[in-house]
FITI-576262 format. One line per field, with one value per residue: residue in three letters; x, y, z of N, C-alpha, C in turn. Coordinates in pm, whole numbers. Atoms other than C-alpha are relative to their C-alpha. Layout:
BEGIN
resn <- (ala, ...)
nxx <- (X, ...)
nyy <- (Y, ...)
nzz <- (Z, ...)
caxx <- (X, ...)
cayy <- (Y, ...)
cazz <- (Z, ...)
cxx <- (X, ...)
cyy <- (Y, ...)
czz <- (Z, ...)
This chain:
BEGIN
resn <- (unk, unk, unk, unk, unk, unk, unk, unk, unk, unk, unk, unk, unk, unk, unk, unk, unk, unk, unk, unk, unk, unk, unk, unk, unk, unk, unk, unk, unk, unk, unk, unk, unk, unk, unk, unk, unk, unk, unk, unk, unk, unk, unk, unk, unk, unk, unk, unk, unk, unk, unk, unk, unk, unk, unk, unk, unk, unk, unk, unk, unk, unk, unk, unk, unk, unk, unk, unk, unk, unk, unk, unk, unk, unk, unk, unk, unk, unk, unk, unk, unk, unk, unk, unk, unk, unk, unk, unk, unk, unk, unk, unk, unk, unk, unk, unk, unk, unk, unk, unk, unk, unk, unk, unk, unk, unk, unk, unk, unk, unk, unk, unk, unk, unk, unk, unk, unk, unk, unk, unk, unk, unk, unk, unk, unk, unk, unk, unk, unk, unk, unk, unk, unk, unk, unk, unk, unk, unk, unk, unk, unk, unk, unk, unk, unk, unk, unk, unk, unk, unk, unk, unk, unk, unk, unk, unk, unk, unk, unk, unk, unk, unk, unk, unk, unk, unk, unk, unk, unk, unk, unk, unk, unk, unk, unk, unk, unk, unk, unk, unk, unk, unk, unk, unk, unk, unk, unk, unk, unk, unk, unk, unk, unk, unk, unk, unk, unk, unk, unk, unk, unk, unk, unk, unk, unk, unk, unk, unk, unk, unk, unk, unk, unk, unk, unk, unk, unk, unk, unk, unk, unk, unk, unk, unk, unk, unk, unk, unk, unk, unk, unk, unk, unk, unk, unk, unk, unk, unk, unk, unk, unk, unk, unk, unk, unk, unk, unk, unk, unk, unk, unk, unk)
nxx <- (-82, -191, -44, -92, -104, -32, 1, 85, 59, -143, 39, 117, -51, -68, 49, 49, -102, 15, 109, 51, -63, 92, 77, -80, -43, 130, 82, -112, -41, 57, -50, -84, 82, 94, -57, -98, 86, 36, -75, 99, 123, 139, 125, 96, 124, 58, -56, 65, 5, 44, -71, -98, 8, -87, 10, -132, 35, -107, 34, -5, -114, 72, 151, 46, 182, 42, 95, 113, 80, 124, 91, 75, -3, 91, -101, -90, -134, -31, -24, -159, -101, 32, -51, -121, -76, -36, -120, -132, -10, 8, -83, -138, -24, -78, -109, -52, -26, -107, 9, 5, 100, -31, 88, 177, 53, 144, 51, 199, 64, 130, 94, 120, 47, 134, 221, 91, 56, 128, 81, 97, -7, -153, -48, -27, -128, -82, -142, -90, -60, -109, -132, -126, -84, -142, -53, -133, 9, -69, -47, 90, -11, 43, 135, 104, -65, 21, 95, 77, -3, 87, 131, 19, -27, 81, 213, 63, 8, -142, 11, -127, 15, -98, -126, -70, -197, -62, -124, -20, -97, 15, -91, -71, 82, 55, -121, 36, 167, -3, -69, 91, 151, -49, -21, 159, 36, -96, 21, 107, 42, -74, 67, 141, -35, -39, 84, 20, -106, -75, -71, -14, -69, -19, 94, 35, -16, 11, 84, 62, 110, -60, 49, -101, -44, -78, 93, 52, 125, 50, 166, -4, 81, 108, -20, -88, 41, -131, 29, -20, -113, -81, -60, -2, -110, -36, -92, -16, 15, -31, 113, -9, -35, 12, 11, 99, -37, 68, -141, 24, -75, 58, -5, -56)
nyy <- (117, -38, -73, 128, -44, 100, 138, 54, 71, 136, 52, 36, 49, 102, 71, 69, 58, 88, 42, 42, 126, 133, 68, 76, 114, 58, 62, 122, 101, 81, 62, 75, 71, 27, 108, 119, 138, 110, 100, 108, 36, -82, 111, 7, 28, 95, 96, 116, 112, 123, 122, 101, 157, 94, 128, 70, 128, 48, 157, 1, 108, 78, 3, -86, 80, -22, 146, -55, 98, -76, 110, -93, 84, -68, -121, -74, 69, 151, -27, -68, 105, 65, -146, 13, 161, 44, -91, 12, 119, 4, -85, 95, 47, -64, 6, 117, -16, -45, -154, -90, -28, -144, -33, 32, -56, -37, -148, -57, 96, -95, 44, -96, 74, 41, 71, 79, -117, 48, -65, -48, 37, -41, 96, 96, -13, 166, 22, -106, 26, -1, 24, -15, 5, -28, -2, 114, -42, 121, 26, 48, 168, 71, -12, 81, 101, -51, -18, 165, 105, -51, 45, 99, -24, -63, 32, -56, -157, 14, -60, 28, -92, -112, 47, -42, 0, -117, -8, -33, -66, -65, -149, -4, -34, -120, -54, 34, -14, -162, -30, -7, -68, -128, -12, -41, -98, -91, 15, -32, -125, -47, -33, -151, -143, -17, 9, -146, -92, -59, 55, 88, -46, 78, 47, -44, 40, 195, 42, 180, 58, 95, 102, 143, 47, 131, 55, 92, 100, 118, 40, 26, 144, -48, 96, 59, 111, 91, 155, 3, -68, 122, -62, -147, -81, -120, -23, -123, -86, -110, -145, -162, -136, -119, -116, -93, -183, -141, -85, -146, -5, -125, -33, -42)
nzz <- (30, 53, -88, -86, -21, 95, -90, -70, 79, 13, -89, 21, 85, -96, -92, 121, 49, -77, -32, 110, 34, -106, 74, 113, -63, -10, 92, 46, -140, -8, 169, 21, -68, 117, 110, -53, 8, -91, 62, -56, 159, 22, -129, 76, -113, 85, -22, 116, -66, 126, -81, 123, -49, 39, 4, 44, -67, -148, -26, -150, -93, -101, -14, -129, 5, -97, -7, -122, -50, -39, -52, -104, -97, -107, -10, 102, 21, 98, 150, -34, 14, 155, 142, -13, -3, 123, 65, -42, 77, 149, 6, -33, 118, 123, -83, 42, 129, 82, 2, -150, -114, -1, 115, -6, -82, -19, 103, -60, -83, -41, -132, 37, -84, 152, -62, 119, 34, -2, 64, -94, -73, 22, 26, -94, 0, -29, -21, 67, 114, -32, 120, -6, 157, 17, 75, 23, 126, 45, 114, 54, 38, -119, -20, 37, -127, -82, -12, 11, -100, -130, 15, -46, -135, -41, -10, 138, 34, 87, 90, 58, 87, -8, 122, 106, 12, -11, 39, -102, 27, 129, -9, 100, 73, -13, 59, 113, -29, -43, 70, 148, -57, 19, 205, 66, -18, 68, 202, -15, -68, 61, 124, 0, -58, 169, 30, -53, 47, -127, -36, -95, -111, -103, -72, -189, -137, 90, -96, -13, -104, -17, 28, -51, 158, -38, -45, 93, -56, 56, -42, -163, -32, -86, -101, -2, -52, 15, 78, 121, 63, 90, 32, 46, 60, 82, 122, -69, 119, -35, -56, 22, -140, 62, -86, 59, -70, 32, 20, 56, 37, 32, 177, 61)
caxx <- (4232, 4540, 4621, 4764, 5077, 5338, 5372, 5050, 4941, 5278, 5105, 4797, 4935, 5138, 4873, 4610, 4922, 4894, 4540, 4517, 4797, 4583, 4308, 4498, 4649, 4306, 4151, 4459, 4462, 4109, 4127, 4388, 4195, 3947, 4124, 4321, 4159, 4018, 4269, 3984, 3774, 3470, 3161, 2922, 2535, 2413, 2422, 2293, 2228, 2269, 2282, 2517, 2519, 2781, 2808, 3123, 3045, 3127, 3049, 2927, 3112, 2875, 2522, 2325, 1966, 1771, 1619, 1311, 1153, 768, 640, 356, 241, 3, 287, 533, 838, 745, 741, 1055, 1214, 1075, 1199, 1513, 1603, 1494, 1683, 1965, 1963, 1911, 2217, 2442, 2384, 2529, 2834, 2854, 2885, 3146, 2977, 3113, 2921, 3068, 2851, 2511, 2393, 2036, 1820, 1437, 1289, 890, 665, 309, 2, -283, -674, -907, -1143, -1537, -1760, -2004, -1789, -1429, -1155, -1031, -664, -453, -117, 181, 349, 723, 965, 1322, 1558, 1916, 2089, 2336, 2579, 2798, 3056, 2870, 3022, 2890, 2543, 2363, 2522, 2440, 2122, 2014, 2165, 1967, 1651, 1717, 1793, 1569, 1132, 900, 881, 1215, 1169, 1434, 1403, 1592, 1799, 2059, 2412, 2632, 2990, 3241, 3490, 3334, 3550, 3744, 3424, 3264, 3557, 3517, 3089, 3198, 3423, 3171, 2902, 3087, 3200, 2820, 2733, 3011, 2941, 2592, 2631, 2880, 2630, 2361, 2607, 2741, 2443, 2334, 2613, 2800, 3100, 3124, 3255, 3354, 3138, 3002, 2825, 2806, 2519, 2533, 2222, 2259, 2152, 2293, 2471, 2571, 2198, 2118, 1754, 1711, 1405, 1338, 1182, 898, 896, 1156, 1004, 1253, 1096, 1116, 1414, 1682, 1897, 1981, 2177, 2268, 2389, 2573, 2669, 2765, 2585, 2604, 2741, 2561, 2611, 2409, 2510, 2381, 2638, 2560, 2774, 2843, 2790, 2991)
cayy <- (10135, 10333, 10419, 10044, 10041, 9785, 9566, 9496, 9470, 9161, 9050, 8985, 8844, 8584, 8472, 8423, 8202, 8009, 7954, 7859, 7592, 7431, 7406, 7225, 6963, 6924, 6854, 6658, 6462, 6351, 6278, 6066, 5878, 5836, 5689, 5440, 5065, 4872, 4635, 4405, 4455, 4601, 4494, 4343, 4305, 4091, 3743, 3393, 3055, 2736, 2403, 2138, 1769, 1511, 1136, 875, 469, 291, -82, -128, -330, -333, -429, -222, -406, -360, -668, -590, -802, -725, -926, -912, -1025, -919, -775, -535, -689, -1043, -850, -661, -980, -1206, -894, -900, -1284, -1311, -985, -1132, -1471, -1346, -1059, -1386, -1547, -1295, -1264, -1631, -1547, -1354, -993, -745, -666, -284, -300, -385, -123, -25, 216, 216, 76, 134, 20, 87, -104, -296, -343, -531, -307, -401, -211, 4, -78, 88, -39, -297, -300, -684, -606, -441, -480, -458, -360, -349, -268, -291, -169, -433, -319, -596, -724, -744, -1128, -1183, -1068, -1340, -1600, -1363, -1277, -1618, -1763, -1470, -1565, -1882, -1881, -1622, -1674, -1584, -1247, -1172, -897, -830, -484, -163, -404, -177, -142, 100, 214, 200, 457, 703, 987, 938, 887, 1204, 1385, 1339, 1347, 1709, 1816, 1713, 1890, 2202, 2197, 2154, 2441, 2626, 2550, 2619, 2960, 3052, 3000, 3257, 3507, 3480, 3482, 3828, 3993, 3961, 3797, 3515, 3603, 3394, 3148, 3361, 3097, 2684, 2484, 2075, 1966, 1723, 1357, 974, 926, 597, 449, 186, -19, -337, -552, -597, -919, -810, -1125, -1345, -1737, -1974, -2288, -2153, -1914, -2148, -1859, -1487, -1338, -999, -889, -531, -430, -128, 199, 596, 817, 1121, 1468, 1768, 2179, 2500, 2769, 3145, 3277, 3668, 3839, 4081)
cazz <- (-547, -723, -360, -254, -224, -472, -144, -105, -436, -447, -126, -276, -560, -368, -142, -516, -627, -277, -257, -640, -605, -269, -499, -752, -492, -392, -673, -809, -470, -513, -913, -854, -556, -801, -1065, -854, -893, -586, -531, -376, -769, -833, -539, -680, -562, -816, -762, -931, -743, -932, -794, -915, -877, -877, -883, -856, -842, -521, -436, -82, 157, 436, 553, 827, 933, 1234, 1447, 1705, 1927, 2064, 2343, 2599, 2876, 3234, 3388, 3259, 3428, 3235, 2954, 3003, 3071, 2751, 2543, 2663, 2670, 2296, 2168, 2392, 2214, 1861, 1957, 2110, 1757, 1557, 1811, 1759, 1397, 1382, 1455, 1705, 2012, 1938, 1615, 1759, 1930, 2116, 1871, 2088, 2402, 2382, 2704, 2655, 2828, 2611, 2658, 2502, 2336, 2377, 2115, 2373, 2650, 2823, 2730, 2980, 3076, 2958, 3016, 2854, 2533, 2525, 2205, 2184, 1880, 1778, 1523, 1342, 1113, 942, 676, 349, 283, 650, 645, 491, 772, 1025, 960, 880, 1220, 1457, 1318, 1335, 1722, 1799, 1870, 1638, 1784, 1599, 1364, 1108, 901, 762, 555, 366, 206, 285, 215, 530, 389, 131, 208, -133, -317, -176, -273, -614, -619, -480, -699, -1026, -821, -831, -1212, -1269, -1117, -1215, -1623, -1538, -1378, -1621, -1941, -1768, -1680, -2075, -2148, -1984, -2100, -1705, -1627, -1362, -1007, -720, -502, -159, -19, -121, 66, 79, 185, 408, 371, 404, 47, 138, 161, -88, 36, 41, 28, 445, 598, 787, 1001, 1094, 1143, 1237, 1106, 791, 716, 539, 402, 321, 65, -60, -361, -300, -695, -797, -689, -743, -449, -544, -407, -443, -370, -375, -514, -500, -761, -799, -1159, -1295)
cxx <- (137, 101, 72, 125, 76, -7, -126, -52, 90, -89, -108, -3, 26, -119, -220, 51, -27, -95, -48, 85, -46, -88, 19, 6, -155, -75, 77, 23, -139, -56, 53, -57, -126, 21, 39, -122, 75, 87, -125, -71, -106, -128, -88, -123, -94, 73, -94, 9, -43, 27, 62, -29, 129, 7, 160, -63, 79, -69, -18, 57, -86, -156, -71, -176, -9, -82, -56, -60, -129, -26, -139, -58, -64, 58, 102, 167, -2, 53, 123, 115, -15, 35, 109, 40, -79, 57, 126, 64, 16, 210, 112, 29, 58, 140, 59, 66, 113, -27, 37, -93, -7, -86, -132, -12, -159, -36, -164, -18, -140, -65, -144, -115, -108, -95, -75, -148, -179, -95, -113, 47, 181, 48, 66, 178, 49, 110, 60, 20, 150, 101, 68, 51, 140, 49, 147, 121, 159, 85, -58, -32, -61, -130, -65, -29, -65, -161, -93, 33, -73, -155, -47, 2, -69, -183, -51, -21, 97, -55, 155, -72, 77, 128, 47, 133, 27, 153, 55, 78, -72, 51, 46, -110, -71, 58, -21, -168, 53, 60, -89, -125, 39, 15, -119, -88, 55, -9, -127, -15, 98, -65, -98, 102, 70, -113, -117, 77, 129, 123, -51, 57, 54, -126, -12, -89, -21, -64, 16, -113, 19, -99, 119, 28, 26, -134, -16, -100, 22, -79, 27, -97, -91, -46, 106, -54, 126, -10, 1, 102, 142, 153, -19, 59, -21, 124, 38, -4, 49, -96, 59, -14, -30, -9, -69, 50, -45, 108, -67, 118, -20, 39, 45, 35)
cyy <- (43, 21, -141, -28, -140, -122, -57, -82, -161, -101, -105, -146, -161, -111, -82, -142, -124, -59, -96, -155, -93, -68, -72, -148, -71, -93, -101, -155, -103, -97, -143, -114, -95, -88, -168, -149, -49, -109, -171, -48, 21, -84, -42, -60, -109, -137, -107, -116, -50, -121, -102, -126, -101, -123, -97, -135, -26, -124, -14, -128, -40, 7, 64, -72, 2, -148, 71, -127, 59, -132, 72, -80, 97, 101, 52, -31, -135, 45, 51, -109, -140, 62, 27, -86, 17, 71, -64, -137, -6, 112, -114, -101, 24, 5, -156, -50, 55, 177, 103, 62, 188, 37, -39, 91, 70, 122, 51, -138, 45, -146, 45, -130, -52, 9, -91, 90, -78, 114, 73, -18, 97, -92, -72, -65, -195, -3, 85, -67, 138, 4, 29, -8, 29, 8, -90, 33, -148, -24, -32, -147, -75, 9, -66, -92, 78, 6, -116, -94, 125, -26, -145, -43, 57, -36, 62, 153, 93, 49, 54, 96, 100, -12, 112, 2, 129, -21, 32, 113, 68, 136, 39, 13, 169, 108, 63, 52, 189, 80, 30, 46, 173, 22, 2, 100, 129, 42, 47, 171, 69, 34, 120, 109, 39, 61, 176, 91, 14, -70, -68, 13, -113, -35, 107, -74, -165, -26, -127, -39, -118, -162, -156, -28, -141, -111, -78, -124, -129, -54, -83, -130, 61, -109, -76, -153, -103, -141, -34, 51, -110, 82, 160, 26, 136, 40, 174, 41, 71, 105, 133, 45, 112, 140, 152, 141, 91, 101, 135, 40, 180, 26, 126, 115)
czz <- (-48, 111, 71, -88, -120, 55, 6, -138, -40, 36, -65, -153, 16, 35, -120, -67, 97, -24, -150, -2, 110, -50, -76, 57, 59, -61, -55, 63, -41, -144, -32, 124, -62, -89, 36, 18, 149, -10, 1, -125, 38, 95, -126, 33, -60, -21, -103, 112, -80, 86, -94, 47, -54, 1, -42, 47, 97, -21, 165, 26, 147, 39, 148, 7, 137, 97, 157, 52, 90, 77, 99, 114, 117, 47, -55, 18, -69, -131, -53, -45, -101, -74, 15, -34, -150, -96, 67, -115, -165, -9, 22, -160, -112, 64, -48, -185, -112, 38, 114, 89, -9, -100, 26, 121, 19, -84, 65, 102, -10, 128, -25, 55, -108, 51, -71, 7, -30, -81, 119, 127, 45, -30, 111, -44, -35, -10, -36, -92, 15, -166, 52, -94, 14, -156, -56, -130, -29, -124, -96, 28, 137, 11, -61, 112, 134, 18, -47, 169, 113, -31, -1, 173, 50, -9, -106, 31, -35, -133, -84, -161, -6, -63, -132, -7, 31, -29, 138, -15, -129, -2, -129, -126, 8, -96, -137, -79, 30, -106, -142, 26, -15, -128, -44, 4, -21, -210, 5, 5, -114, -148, 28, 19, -170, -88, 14, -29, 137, -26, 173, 118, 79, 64, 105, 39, -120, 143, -55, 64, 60, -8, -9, -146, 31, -23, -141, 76, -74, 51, 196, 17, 111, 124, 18, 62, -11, -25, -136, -102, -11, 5, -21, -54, -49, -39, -11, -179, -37, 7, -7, 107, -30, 106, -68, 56, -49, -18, 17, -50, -16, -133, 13, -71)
């Protein structure tokens, strides 16, 4: 070893100097990679699902009710055509009333054949039987009038069910209902994650289930006799637009 020379030992020197300051930038490089904050914020795999619920009053404005007619008869075009002409007659009564033809529209045709059924015996074919249904949907202040002059006009096989209110415009209510459905689930998810020691994250996913908010029942007439129906009224009120959601919230 005393035998290398001053250059070399320089050399060697030098190229210790190099290799020590790569390692440096190296390690410095990935240190500092290290350090540097996610601008995105910390992932996080742990989550919470709470559901919320909201509610804003509304007042309905209009009435939705269904009217069926069932006839029957040997053959199936009589029947056809008796099931037509007294849905047509009960449908020209509400027209005459005031109700648009654009708002009554077909909801079921059934066809189906009858027998008369002999204990120990087949059954023995007597005709068809014939429904037909329309959906009616109407101005509250009009649906008493209405549905008092198609049952009056219409035969006794003049059914008249499915009577309910509804709202024509609940966009603004929803709105709202949504809004206090979220804050509920938000105050909610916010006491367990306090509560655990986490912090509260952002929603990743929100679920509305879906369903007719708008539906408020009312009592249905299961027949419609026209020797005896006089009148109809309904009383709309006020009523709760309620909305319901599923939040997954992440923790912290």
């Amino acid at each position: 070893m005393s035998g290398i020379s001053s250059s070399m030992r320089g050399a060697v020197v030098t190229l210790a100097v190099v290799v020590g300051l790569a390692l440096a930038y190296v390690v410095g490089t990935s240190s500092a990679q290290a350090d540097e904050p996610d601008p995105a914020g910390p992932a996080s795999s742990e989550t919470i699902t709470i559901r919320g619920s909201g509610s804003t009053s509304v007042v309905p404005d209009e009435v939705h009710f269904d009217l069926s007619v069932t006839t029957r008869a040997e053959g199936l075009d009589d029947a056809l055509s008796r099931s037509s002409a007294e849905l047509s007659t009960a449908v020209d009564a509400l027209v005459d009333q005031g109700v648009a033809r654009e708002d009554v529209r077909t909801t079921g045709a059934q066809m189906r054949p009858t027998y008369r059924r002999v204990k120990g015996q087949a059954p023995e074919p007597t005709g068809y039987s014939v429904t037909q249904s329309v959906r009616v949907e109407v101005a509250l202040e009009d649906a008493g009038d209405a549905i008092t002059a198609a049952t009056k006009d219409a035969g006794r096989a003049l059914r008249v069910g499915g009577i309910r209110l509804a709202v024509s415009d609940e966009t603004q209510a929803t709105k709202e209902a949504r809004d206090e459905a979220m804050a509920d689930s938000r105050a909610t998810a916010e006491q367990y994650a306090k509560a655990s020691g986490r912090r509260l994250g952002r929603a990743t996913k929100i679920v509305e289930p879906r369903g007719d908010r708008g539906v408020f029942e009312a009592q249905s007439l299961s027949s419609a006799d026209a020797s005896t129906v006089t009148a109809f009224s309904l009383y709309a009120g006020e009523q709760d637009l309620t909305v319901q959601v599923e939040v997954v919230w992440e923790l912290l």
